[in-house]
Backbone as CSV, one residue per row, in Angstrom:
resi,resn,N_x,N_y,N_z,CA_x,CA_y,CA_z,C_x,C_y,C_z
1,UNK,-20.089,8.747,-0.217,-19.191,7.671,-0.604,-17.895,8.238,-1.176
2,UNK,-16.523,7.327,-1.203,-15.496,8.082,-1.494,-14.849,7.816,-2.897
3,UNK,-14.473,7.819,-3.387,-13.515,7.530,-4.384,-11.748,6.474,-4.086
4,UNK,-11.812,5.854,-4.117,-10.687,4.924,-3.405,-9.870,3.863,-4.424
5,UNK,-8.321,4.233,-4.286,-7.728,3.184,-5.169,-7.106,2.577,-4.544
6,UNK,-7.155,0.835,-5.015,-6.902,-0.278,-4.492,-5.946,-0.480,-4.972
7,UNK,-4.515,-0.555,-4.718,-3.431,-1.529,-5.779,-3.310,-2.824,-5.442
8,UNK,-2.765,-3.238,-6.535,-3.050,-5.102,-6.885,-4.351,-5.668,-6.306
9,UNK,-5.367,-5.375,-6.952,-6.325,-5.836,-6.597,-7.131,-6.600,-7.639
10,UNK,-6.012,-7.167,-8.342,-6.867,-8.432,-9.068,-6.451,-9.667,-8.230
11,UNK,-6.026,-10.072,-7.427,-6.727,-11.008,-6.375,-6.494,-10.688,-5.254
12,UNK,-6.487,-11.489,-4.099,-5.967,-11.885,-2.465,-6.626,-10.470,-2.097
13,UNK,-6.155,-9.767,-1.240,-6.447,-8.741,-0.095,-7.208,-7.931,-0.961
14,UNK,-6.828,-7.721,-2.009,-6.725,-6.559,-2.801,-7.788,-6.515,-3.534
15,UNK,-8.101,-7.569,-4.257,-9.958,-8.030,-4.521,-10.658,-7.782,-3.189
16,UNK,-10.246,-8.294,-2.390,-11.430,-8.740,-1.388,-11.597,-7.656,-0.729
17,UNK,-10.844,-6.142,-0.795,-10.785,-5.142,-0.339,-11.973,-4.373,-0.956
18,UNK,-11.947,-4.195,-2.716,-12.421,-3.506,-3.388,-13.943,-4.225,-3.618
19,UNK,-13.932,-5.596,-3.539,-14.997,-6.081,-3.863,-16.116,-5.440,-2.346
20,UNK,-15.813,-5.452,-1.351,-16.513,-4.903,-0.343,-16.704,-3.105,-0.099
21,UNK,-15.454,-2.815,-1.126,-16.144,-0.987,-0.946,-16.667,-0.879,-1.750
22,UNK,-16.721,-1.920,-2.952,-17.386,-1.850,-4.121,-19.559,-1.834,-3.484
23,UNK,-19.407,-3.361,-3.337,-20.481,-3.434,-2.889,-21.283,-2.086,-1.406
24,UNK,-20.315,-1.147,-1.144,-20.781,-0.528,0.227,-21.201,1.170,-0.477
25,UNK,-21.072,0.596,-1.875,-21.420,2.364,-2.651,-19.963,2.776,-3.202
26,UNK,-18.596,2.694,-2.767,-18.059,3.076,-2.921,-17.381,3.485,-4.454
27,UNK,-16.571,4.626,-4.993,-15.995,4.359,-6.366,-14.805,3.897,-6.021
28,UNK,-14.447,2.979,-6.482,-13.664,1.899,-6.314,-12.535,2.425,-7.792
29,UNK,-11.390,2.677,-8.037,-10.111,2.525,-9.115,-9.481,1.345,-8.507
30,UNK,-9.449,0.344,-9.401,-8.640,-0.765,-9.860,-7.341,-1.327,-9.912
31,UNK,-6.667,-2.154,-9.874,-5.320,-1.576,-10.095,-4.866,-2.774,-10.763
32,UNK,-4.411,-3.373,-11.919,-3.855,-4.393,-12.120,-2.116,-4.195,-13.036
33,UNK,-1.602,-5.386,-12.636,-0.120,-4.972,-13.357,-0.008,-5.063,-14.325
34,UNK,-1.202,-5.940,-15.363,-0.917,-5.878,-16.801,-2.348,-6.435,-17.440
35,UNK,-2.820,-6.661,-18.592,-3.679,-6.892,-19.491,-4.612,-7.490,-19.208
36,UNK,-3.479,-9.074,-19.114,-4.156,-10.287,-18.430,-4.530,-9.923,-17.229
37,UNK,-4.027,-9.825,-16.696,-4.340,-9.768,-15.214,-5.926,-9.023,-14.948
38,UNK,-5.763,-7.879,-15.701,-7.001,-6.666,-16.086,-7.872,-7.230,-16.184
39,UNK,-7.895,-8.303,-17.323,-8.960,-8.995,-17.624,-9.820,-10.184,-16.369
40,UNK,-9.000,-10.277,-15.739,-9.545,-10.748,-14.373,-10.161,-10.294,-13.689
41,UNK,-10.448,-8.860,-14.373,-11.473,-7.795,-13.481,-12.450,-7.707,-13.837
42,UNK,-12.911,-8.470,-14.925,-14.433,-8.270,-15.608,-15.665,-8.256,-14.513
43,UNK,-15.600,-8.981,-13.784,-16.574,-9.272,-13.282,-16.967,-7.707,-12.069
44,UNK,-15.980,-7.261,-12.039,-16.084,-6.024,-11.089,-16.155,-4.695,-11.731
45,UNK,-15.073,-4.625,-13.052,-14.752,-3.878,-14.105,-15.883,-2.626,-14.720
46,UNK,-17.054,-3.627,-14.334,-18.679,-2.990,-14.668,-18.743,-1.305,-13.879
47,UNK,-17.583,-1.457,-11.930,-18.678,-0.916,-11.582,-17.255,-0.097,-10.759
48,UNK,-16.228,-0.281,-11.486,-14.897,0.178,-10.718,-14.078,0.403,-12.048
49,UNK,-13.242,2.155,-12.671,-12.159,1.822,-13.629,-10.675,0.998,-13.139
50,UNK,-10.401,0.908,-14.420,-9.249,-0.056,-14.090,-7.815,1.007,-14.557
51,UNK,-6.947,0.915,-13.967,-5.281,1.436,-14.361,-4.485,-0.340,-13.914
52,UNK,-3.796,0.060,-14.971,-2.919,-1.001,-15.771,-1.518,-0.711,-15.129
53,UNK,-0.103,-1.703,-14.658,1.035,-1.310,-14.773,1.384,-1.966,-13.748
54,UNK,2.980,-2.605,-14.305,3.622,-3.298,-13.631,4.672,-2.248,-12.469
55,UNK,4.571,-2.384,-11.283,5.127,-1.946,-10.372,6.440,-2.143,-9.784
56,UNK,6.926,-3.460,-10.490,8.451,-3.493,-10.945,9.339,-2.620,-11.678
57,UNK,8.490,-1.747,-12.458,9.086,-0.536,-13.389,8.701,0.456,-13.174
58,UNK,9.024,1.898,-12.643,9.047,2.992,-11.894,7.952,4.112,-12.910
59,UNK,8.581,3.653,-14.146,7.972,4.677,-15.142,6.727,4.047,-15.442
60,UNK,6.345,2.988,-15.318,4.974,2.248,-15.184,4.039,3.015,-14.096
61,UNK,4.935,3.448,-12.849,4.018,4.027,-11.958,3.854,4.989,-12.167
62,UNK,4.835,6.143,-12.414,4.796,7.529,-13.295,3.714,7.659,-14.149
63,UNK,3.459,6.558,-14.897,2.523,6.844,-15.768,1.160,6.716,-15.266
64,UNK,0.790,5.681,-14.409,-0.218,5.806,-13.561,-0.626,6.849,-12.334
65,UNK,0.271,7.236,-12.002,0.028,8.728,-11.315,-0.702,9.385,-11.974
66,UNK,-0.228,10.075,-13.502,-0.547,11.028,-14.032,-1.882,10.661,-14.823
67,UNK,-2.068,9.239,-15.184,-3.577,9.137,-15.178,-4.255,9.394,-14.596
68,UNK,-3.714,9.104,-12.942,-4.844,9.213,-11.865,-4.920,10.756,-11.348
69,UNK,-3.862,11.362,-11.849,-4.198,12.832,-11.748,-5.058,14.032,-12.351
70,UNK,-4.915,12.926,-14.057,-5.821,13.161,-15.127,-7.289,13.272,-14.760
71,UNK,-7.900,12.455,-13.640,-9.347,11.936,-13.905,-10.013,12.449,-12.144
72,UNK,-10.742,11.767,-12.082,-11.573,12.809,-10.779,-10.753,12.582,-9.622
73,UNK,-10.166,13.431,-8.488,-9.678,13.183,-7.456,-9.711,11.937,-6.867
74,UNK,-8.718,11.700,-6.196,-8.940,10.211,-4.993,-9.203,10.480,-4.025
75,UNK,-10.348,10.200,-2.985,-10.242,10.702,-1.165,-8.944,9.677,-0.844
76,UNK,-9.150,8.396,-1.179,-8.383,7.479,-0.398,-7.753,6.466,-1.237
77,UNK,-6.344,5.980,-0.657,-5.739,4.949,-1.486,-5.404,3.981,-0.564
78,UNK,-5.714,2.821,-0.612,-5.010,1.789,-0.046,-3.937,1.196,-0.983
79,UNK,-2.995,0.879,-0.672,-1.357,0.365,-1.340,-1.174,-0.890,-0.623
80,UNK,-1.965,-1.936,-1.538,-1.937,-3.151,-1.120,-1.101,-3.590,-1.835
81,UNK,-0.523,-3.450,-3.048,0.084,-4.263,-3.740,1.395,-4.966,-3.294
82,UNK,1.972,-6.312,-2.870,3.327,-6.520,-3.096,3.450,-7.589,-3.243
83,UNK,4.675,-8.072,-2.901,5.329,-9.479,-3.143,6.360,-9.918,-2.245
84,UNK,6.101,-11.401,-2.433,7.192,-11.874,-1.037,8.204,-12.566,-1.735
85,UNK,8.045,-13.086,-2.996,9.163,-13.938,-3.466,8.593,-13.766,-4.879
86,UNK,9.458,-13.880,-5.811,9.528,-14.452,-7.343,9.565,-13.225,-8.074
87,UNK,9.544,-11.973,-7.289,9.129,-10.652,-8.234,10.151,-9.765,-7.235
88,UNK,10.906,-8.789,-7.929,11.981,-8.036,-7.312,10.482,-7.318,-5.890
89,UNK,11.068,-7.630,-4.577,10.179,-7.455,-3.996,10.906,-5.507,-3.209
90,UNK,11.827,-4.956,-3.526,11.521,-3.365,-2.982,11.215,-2.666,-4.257
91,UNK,11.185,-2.386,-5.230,10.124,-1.512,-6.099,8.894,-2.198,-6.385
92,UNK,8.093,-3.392,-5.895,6.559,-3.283,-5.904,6.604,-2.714,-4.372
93,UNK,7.459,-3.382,-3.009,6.444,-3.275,-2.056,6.752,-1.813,-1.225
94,UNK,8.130,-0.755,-2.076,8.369,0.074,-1.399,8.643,1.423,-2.479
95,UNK,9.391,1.299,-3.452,9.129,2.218,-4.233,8.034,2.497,-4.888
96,UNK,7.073,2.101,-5.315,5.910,2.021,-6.132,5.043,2.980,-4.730
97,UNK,4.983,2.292,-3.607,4.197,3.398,-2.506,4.538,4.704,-2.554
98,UNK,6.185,5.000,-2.208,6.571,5.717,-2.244,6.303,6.946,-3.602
99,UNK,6.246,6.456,-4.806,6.152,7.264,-6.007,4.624,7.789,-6.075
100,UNK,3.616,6.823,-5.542,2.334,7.086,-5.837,2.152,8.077,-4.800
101,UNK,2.794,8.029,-3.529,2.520,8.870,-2.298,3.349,10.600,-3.093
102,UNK,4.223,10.509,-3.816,5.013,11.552,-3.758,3.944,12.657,-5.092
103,UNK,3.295,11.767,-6.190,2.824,11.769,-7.208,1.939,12.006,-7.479
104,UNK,0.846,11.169,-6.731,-0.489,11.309,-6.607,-0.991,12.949,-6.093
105,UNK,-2.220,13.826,-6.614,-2.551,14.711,-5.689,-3.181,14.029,-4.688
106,UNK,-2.554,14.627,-3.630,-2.892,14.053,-2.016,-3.982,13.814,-1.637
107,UNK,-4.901,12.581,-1.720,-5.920,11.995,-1.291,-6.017,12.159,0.065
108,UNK,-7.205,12.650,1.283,-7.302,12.450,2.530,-6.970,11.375,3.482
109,UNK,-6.886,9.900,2.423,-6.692,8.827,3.348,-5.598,8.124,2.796
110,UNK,-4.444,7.520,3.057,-3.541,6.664,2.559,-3.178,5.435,3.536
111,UNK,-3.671,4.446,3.477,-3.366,3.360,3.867,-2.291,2.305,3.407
112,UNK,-1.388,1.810,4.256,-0.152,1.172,3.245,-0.552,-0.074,4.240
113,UNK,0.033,-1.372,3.231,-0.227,-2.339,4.032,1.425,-3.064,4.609
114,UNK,1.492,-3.240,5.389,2.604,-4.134,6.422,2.768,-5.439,6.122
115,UNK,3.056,-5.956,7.448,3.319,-7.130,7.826,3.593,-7.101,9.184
116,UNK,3.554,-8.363,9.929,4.215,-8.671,10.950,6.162,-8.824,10.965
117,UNK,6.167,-9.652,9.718,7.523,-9.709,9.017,8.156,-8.309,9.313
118,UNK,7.723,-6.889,9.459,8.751,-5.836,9.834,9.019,-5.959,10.860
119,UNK,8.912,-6.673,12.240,9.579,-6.155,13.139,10.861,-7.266,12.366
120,UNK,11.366,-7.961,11.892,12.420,-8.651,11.423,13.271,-7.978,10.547
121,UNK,12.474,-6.858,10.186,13.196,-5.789,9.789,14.435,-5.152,9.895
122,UNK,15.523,-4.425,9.420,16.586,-4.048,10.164,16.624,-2.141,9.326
123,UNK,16.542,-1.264,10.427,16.439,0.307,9.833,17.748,0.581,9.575
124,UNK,18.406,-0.094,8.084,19.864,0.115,7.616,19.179,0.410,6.096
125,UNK,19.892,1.491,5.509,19.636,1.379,3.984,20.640,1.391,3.087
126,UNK,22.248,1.637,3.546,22.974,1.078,3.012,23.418,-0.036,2.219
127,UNK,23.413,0.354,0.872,23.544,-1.311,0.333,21.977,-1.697,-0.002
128,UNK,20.970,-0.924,0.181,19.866,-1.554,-0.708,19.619,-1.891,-2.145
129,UNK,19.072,-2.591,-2.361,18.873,-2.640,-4.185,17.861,-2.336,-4.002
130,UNK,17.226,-1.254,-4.765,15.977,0.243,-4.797,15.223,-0.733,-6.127
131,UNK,16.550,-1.252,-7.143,15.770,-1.190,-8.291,15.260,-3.131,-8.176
132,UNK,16.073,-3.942,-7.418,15.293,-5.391,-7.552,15.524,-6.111,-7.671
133,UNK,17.209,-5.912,-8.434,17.812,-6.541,-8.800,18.578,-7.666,-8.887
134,UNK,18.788,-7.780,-6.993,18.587,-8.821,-6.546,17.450,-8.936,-5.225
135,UNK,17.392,-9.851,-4.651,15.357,-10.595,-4.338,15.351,-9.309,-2.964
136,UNK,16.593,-8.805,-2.401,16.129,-7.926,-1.622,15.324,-8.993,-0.518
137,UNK,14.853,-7.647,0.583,14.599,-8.533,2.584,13.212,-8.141,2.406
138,UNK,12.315,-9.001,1.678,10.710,-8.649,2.525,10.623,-7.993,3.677
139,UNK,11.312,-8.383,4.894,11.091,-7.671,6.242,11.475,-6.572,6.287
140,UNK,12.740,-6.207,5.513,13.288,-4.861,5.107,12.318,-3.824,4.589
141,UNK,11.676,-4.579,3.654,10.816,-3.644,3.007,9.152,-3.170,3.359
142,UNK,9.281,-4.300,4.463,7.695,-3.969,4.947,7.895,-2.979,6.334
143,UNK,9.367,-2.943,7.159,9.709,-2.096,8.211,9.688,-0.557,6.990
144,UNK,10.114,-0.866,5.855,10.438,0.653,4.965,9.129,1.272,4.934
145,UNK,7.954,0.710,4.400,7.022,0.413,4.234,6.272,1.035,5.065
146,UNK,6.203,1.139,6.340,5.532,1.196,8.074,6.195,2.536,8.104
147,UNK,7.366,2.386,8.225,8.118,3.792,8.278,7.601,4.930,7.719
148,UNK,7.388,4.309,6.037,6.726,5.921,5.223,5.479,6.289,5.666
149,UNK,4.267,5.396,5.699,3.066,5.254,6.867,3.268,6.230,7.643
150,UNK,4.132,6.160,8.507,4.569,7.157,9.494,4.698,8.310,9.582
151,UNK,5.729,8.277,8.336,6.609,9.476,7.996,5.423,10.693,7.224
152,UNK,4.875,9.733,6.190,3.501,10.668,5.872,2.329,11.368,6.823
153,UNK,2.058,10.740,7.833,1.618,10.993,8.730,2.058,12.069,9.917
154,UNK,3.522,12.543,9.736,3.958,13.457,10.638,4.149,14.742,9.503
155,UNK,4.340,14.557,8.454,4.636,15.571,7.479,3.657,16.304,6.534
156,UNK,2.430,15.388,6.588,1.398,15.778,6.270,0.418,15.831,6.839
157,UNK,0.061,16.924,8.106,-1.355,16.387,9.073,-2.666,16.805,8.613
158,UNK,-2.528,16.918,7.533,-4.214,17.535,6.518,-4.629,16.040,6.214
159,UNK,-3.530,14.815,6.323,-3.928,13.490,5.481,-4.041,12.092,6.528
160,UNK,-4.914,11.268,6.645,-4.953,10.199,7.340,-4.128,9.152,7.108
161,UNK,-2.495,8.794,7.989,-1.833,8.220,7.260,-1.823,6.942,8.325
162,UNK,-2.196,6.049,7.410,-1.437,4.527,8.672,-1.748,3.288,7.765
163,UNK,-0.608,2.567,8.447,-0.217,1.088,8.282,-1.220,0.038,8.807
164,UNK,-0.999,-1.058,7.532,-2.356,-2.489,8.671,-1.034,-3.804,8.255
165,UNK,-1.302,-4.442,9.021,-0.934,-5.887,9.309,-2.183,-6.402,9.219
166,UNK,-2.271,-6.928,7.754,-3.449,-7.955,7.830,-3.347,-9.634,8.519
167,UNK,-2.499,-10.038,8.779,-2.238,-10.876,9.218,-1.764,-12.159,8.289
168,UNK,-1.141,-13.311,8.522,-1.025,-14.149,7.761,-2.216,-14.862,7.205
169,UNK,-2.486,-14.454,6.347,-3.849,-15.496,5.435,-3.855,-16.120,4.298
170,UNK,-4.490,-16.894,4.243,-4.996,-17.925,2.696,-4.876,-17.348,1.805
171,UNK,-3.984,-16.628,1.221,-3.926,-15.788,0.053,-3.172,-16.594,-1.021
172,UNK,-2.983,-16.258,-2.303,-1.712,-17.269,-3.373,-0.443,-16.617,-2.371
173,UNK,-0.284,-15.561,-1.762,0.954,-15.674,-1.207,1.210,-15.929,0.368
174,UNK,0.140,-15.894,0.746,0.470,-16.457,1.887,0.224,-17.552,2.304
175,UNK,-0.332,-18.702,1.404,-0.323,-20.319,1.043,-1.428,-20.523,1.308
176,UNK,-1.678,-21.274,1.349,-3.420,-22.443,1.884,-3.188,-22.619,3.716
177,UNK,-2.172,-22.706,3.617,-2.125,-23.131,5.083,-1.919,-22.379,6.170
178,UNK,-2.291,-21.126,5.693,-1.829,-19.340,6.548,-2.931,-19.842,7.788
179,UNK,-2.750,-19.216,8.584,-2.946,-19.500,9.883,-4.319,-18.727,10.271
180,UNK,-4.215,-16.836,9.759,-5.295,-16.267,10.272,-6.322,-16.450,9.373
181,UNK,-7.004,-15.192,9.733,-8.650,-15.255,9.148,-8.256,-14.011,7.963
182,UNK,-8.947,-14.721,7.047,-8.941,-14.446,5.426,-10.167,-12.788,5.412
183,UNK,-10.920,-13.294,6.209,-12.142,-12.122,6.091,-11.710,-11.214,6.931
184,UNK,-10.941,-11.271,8.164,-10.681,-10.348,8.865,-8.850,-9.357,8.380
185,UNK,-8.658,-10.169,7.173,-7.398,-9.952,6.791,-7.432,-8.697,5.478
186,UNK,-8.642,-8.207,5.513,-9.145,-6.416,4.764,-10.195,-5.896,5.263
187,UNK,-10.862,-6.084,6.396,-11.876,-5.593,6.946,-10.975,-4.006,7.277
188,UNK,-9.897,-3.737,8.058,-9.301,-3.149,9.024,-8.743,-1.611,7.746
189,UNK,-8.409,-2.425,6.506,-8.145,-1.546,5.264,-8.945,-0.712,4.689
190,UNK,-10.066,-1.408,4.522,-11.642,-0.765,4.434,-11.951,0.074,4.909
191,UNK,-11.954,-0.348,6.443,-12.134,0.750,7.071,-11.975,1.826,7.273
192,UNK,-10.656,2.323,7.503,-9.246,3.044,7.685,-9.417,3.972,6.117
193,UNK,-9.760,3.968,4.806,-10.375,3.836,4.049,-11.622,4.683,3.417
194,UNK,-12.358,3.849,4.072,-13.833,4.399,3.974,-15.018,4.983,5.131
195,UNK,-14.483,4.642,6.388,-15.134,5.010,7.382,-15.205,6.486,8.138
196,UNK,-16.474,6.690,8.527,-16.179,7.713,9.246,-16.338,7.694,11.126
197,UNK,-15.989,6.544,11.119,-15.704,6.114,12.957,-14.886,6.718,12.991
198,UNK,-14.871,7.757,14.001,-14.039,8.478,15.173,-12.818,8.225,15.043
199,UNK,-12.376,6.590,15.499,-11.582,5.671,15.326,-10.793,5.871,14.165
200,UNK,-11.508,5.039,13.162,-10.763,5.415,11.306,-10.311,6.803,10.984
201,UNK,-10.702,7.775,11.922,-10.218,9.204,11.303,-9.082,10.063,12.104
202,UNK,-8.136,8.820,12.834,-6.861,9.380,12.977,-6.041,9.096,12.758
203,UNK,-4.685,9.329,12.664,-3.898,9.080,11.636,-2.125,8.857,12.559
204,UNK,-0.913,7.720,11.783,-0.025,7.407,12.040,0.323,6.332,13.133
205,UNK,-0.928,5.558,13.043,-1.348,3.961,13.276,-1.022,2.829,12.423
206,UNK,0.038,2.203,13.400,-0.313,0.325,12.857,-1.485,-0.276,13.734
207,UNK,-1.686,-1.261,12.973,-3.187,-1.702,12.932,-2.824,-3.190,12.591
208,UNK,-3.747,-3.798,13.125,-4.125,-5.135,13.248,-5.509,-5.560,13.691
209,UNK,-6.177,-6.323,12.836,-7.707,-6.739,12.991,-8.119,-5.321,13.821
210,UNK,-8.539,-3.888,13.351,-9.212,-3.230,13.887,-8.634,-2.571,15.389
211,UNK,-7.198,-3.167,16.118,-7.070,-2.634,17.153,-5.493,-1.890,16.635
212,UNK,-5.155,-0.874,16.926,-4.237,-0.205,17.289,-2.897,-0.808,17.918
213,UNK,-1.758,-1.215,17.410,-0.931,-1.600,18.153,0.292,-1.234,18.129
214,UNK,1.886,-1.615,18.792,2.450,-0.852,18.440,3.585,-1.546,17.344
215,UNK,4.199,-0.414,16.613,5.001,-1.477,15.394,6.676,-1.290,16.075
216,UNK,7.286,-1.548,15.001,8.686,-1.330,15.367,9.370,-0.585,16.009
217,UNK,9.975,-0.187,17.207,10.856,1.220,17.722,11.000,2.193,16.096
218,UNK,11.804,1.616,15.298,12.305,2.147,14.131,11.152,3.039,13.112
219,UNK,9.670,2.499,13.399,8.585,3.121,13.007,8.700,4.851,12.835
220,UNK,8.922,5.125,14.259,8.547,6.846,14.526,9.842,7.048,14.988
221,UNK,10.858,6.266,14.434,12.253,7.753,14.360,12.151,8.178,13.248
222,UNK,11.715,9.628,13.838,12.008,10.391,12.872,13.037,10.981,11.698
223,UNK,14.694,10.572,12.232,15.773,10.410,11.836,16.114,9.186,10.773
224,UNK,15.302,8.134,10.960,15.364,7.007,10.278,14.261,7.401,8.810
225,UNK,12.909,8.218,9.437,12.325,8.469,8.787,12.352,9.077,7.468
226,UNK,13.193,10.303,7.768,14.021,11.189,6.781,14.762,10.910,6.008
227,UNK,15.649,9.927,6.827,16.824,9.073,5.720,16.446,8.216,4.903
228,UNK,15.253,7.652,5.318,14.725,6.669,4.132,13.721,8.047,3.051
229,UNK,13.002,8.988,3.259,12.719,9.250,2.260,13.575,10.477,1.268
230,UNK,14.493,10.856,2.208,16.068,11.401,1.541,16.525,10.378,0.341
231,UNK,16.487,9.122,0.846,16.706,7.798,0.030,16.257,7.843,-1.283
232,UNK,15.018,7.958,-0.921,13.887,7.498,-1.961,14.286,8.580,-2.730
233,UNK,14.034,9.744,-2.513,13.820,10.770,-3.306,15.095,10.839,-4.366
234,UNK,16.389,10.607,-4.133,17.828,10.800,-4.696,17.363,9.395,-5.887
235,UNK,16.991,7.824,-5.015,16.430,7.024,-6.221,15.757,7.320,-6.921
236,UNK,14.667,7.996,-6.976,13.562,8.357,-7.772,13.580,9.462,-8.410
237,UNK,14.355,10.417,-8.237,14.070,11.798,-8.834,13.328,12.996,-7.959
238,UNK,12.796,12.084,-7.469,11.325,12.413,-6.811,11.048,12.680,-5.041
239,UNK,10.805,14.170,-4.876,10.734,13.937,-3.568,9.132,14.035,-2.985
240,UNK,9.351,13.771,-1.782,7.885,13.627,-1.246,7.535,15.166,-1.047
């Protein structure tokens, strides 16, 4: 069994992720953005630790790195955490990956989660707001998002790197009235994850319900690739 951290996984994907590697043997790390929220983990809390920190604030993640560096290795991380509206959405859904990917000692598996929303994407980074400041392009940030997926995946081939499109589901953010299937919308994360199918153990894949598909042109330029984590790194301090 592996050792695996879930971010934002006090509800939607992100529970329903951990609650199933939980139940499959797995050691499950936690991830919530603050206290309250933490406390929403009781019921799992028993059998998974928890790290605390809002992902809107950089040094919040800094500090969770170095916990998680503190304590027993990770095989695998899934980076579920983000946001589509009400919360500066590129430092939860793109810097925060980025810092934990640069930060973390390198776990075998890193899974980042997508969207369909990237192909709406546009591979420009000129003029981004890094820090949130204003609401920033969801699609922007989930093509950024796919990209690093990528980019980790060509730069690191010791590590299993790929992207999922869980699809639109019943989540608090993707409404009541989301279209796909809720159960099939972290099966594919899990997997990718925790499995040792043939399948799950290659790496620099988007993914959808379990099949392989293809993402944006902008995905695997490599030129685009660089410039966004050239990007990152000058924002952050921090290079990959």
């Amino acid at each position: 069994m592996s050792r695996i951290l879930v971010t934002g996984s006090a509800d939607g994907l992100g529970r329903a992720a951990a609650t199933t590697l939980l139940a499959q043997g797995h050691d499950v790390v936690l991830h919530a953005r603050n206290k309250e929220r933490a406390a929403g983990l009781d019921g799992l809390a028993g059998r998974g630790r928890i790290v605390v920190g809002d992902f809107t604030e950089p040094d919040a993640v800094r500090r969770i790195a170095d916990e998680l560096n503190d304590s027993e290795p990770l095989d695998a991380v899934i980076h579920n955490a983000g946001v589509w509206s009400g919360r500066p959405v590129m430092p939860v859904n793109i810097v925060a990956p980025f810092l934990l990917t640069a930060l973390v000692r390198a776990p075998r598996r890193l899974v980042y989660l997508s969207s369909s929303s990237h192909f709406g994407g546009r591979p420009v980074l000129d003029g981004v707001d890094w820090r949130g400041e204003t609401a920033g392009s969801y699609d922007d940030s989930k093509l950024y998002v796919t990209a690093l997926a990528a980019a980790v995946a060509r730069l690191r081939p010791g590590v299993l790197s790929n992207a999922v499109d869980p699809g639109w589901v019943p989540t608090k953010m993707g409404g009541p009235g989301a279209p796909d299937d809720l159960e099939l919308g972290h099966r594919t994360q899990e997997w990718l994850a925790g499995s040792d199918d043939p399948q799950a153990l290659t790496s620099g894949g988007y993914w959808y319900h379990g099949e392989r598909t293809q993402p944006h042109d902008a995905t695997h330029d490599e030129a685009f690739q660089d410039r966004l984590l050239q990007t990152l790194a000058e924002e952050t301090g921090v290079a990959l």
